[in-house]
NUZA-699472 format. One record per residue (C-alpha): chain; x, y, z; residue number from 1. Coordinates in steps of 0.05 Angstrom, whole numbers, plus 5000, padded with zeros to 4 digits. Each point is the difference from the previous one (the first is absolute). Layout:
N
  mol     u     v     w  seq
    A     X     Y     Z  NUM
...
This chain:
125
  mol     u     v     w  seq
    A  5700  8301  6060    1
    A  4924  4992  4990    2
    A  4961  4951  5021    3
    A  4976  4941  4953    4
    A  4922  4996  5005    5
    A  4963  4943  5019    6
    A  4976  5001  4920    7
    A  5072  4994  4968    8
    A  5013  4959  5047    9
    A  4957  4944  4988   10
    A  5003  5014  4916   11
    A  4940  5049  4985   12
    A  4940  4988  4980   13
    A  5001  4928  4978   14
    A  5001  4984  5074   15
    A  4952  5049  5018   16
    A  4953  4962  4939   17
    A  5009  4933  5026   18
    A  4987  5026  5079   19
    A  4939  5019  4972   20
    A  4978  4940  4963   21
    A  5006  4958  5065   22
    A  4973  5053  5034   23
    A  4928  4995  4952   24
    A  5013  4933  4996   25
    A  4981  4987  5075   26
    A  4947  5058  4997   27
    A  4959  4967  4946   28
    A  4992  4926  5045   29
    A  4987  5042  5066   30
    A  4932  5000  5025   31
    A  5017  5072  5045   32
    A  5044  5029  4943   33
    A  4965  4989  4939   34
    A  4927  5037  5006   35
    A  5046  5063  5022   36
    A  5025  5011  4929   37
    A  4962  5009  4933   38
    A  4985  4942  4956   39
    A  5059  5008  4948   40
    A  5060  5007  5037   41
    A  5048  5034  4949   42
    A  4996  5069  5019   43
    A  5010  4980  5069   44
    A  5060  4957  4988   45
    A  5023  5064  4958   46
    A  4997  5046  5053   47
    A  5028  4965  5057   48
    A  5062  4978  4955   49
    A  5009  5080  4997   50
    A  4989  5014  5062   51
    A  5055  4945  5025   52
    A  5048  5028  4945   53
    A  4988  5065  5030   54
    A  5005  4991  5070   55
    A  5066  4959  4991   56
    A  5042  5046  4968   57
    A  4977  4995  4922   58
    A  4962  5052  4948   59
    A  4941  5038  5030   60
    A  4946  4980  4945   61
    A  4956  4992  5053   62
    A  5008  5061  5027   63
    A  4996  5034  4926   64
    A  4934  4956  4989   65
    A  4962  4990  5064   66
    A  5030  5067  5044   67
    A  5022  4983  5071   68
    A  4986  4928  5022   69
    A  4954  5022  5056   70
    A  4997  4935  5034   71
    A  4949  5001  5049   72
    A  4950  5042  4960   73
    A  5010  4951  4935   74
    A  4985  4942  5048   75
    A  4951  5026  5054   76
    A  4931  4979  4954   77
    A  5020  4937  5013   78
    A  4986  4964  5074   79
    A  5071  4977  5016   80
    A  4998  4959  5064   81
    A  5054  4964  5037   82
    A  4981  4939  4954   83
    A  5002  5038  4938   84
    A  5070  5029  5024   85
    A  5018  4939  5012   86
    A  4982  4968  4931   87
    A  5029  5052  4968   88
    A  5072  4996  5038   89
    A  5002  4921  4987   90
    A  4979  5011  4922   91
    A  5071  5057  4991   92
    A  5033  4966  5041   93
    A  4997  4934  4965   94
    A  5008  5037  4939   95
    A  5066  5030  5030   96
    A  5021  4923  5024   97
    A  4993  4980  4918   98
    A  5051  5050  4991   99
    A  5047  4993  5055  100
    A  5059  4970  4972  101
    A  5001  5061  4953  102
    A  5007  5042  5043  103
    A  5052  5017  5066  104
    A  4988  4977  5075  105
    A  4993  5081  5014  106
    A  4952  5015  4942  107
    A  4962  4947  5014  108
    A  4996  5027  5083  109
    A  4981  5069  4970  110
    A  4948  4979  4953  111
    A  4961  4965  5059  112
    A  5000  5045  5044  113
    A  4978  5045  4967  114
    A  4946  4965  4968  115
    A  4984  4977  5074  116
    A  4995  5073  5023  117
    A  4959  5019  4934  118
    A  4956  4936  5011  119
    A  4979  5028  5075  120
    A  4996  5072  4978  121
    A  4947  4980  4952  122
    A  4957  4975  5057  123
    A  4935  5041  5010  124
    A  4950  4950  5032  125
C-alpha cells in the first residue's frame, strides 16, 4: 500500500494556506525578516503556499509555474546569517505551532525538521 503524504495528511491546501498566513504574519512584525521580502507580500505568500503543497506530497503548480525550486540560488541575494536563520525558523515554526492540533504528532516531527534543515541550508553568511 502507498504511502499517505504529509499533504493529505494534514487536509490539503487549506492547511498549507493557513501555515502560511502565520508564517507572513510573523515576517511582517520582524525587524530581520521583513526588509528581506518585497513590499507587497502576496506573491510571496503565493509562492511559498506552492512550494509547501509541493514539497509535501500535493500538485506541482510550482513546479509548472516557477521550474525547480532551486533553493539556495532563489535565496543566496539575500545575506542569511545565523540570526536571520534563526528568525526565519522561529517565524514557520510558530506558524506550524498555530496549526498543531490539526495535524499528527509525526507530521508535525517531519514538518520541523525539515524546515530546521531547510532553515540552516539557507545560511550563506
Amino acid at each position: 500500500m502507498d504511502e499517505v503524504s504529509v499533504y493529505e495528511q494534514v487536509g490539503g491546501e487549506e492547511f498549507f494556506r493557513r501555515l502560511v498566513q502565520g508564517f507572513y504574519a510573523r515576517v511582517e512584525k520582524d525587524e530581520i525578516l521583513r526588509p528581506m521580502y518585497p513590499d507587497e507580500l502576496d506573491e510571496s505568500r503565493r509562492t511559498l503556499q506552492l512550494f509547501l503543497i509541493q514539497y509535501w506530497g500535493g500538485p506541482r503548480t510550482y513546479l509548472e509555474e516557477r521550474g525547480h525550486p532551486r533553493l539556495r540560488m532563489r535565496h543566496a541575494p539575500f545575506r542569511i546569517t545565523k540570526r536571520a536563520r534563526d528568525a526565519w525558523l522561529t517565524a514557520m515554526t510558530g506558524a506550524l505551532d498555530e496549526v498543531r492540533n490539526e495535524i499528527s504528532p509525526e507530521a508535525y516531527e517531519e514538518m520541523t525538521e525539515y524546515f530546521e534543515m531547510a532553515a540552516t541550508s539557507m545560511r550563506n553568511v
